[in-house]
C-alpha positions as CSV (number, residue, x, y, z in Angstrom):
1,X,-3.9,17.4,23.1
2,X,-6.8,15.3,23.0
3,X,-9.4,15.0,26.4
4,X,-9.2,11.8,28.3
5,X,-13.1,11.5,27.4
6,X,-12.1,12.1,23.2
7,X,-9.1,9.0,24.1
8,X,-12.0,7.0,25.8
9,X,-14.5,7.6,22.2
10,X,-11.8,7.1,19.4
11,X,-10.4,3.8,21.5
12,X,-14.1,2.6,21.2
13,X,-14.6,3.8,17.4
14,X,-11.1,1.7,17.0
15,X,-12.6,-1.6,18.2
16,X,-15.6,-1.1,16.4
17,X,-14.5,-1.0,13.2
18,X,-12.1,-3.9,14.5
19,X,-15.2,-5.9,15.4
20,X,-16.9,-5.1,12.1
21,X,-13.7,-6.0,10.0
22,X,-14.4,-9.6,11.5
23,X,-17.9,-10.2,10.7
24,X,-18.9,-9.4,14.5
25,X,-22.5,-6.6,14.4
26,X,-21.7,-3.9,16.8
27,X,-23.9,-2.2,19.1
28,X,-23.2,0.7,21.2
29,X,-25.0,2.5,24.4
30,X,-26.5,6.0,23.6
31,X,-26.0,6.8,26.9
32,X,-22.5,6.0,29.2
33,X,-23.9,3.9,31.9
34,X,-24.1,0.5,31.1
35,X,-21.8,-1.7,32.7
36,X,-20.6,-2.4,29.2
37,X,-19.3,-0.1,26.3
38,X,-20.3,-2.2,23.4
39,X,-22.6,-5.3,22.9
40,X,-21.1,-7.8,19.9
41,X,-23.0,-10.1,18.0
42,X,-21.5,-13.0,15.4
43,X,-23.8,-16.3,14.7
44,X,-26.1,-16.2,18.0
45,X,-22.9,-15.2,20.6
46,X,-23.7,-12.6,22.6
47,X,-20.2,-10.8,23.9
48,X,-20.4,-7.5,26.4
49,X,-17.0,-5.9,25.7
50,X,-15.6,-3.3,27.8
51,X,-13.0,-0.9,26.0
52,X,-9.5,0.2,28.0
53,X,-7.9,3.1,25.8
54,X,-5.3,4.3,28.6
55,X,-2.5,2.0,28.4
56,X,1.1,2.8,28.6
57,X,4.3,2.0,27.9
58,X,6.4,2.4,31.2
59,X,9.6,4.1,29.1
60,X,11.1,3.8,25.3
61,X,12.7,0.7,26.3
62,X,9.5,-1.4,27.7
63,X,8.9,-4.2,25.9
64,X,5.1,-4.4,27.0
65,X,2.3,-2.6,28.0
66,X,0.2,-2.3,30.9
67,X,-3.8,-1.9,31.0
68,X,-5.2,-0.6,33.9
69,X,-8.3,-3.0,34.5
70,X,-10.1,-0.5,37.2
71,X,-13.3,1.0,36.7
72,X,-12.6,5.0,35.9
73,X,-14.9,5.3,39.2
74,X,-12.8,2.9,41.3
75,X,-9.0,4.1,40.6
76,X,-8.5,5.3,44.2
77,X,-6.3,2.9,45.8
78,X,-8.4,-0.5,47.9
79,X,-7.8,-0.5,51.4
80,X,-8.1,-4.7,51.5
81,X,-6.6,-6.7,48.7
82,X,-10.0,-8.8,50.0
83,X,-12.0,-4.9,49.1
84,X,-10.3,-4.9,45.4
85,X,-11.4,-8.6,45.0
86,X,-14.8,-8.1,45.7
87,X,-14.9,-5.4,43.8
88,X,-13.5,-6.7,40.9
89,X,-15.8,-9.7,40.7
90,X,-18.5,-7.5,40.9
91,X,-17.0,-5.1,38.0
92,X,-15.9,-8.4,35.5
93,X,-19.3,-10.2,36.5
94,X,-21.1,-8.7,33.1
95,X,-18.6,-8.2,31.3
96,X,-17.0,-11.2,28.4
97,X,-13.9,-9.5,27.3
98,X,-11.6,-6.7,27.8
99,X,-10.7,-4.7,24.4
100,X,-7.7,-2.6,24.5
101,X,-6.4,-0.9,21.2
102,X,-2.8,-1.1,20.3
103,X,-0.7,1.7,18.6
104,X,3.1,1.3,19.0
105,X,4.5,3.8,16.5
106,X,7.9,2.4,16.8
107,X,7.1,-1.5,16.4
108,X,4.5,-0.5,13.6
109,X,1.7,-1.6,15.8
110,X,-2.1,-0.7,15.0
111,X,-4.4,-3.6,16.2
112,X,-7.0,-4.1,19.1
113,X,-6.3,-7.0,21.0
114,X,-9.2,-8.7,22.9
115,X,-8.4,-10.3,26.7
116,X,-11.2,-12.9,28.0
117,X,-12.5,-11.7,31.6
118,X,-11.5,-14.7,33.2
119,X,-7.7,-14.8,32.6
120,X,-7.9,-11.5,34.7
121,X,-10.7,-11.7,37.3
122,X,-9.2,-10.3,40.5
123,X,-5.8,-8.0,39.2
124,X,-5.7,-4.5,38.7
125,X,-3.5,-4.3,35.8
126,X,-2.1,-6.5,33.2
127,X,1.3,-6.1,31.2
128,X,1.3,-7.1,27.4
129,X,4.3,-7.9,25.5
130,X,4.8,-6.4,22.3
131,X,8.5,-7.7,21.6
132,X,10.5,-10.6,23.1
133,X,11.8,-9.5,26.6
134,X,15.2,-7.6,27.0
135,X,16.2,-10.4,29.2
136,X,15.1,-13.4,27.0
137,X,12.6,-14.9,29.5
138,X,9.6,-15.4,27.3
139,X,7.8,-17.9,30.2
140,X,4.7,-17.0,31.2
141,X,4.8,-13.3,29.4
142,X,1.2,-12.7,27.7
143,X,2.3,-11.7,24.2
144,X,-0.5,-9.4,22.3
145,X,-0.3,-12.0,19.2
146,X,-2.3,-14.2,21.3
147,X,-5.4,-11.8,22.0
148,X,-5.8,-10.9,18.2
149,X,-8.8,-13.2,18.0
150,X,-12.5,-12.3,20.1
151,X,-12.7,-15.2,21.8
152,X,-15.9,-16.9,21.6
C-alpha cells in the first residue's frame, strides 16, 4: 500500500505529463510550500494549478466522485460555515484551477480533469459524475467530460 504522501507525488506526475501531452510547459516547486503544486505555462497564460489525488467513490454503485477541496492543513471540521468561507477564499485566492486525476478501473477511466477555482469558491467538496445517474436526473450534475480541457 502506497503512503498518502507517494498518492499526493504520482497524482502530480499524472497531471504533468497530462499538461505536457497538451502543449502546456510544466513547472514544479522544489520545495512543498507554495500555495500552489505546479505553475503551467501555454502562449503567455500563466495557470497556478493545485493537484487533489484523494478522491473517492462513495461505494461500487456511485456514479460520481467526490474531491475533497480542503487544504491537507485545514481538514478539521469549521466551526462557522462564515470560518470555512473565509477560509476558503483565502485558500482559492492564488490558485486558477483545481486538477484531480481520474482512474475508474471499471468504466476504463484514466484522465485528469481540470475544475476552474471559481465554479467552487466557498464548498468543501465537489461530486463528479462519471456515468449518467442511477435515477436518470442528469440536471445540474457536473459530468467529468466537461473538465477535460485546462481552461484558459
Amino acid at each position: 500500500m502506497l503512503s498518502t504522501s507517494s498518492r499526493g507525488s504520482i497524482g502530480e506526475l499524472r497531471v504533468c505529463i497530462d499538461l505536457m501531452k497538451k502543449n502546456w510547459t510544466v513547472f514544479q516547486p522544489i520545495v512543498d510550500d507554495m500555495s500552489c503544486d505546479l505553475v503551467a505555462i501555454k502562449k503567455n497564460v500563466i495557470k497556478t494549478i493545485q493537484v487533489k489525488s484523494h478522491s473517492r467513490c462513495h461505494n461500487k454503485s456511485s456514479t460520481s466522485i467526490t474531491v475533497d477541496l480542503r487544504s491537507k492543513n485545514r481538514r478539521k471540521k469549521t466551526n462557522t460555515i462564515n470560518e470555512f468561507k473565509n477560509f476558503a477564499r483565502v485558500s482559492c485566492s492564488n490558485i486558477d484551477i483545481i486538477a484531480v486525476p481520474m482512474r475508474i478501473k471499471e468504466f476504463k477511466i484514466n484522465t485528469v480533469i481540470y475544475i476552474p477555482t471559481k465554479e467552487i469558491k466557498n464548498l468543501q467538496s465537489i461530486a463528479i459524475a462519471f456515468t449518467g445517474a442511477l435515477s436518470g436526473q442528469e440536471k445540474k450534475r457536473r459530468k467529468y467530460q466537461d473538465y477535460l480541457d485546462v481552461p484558459i
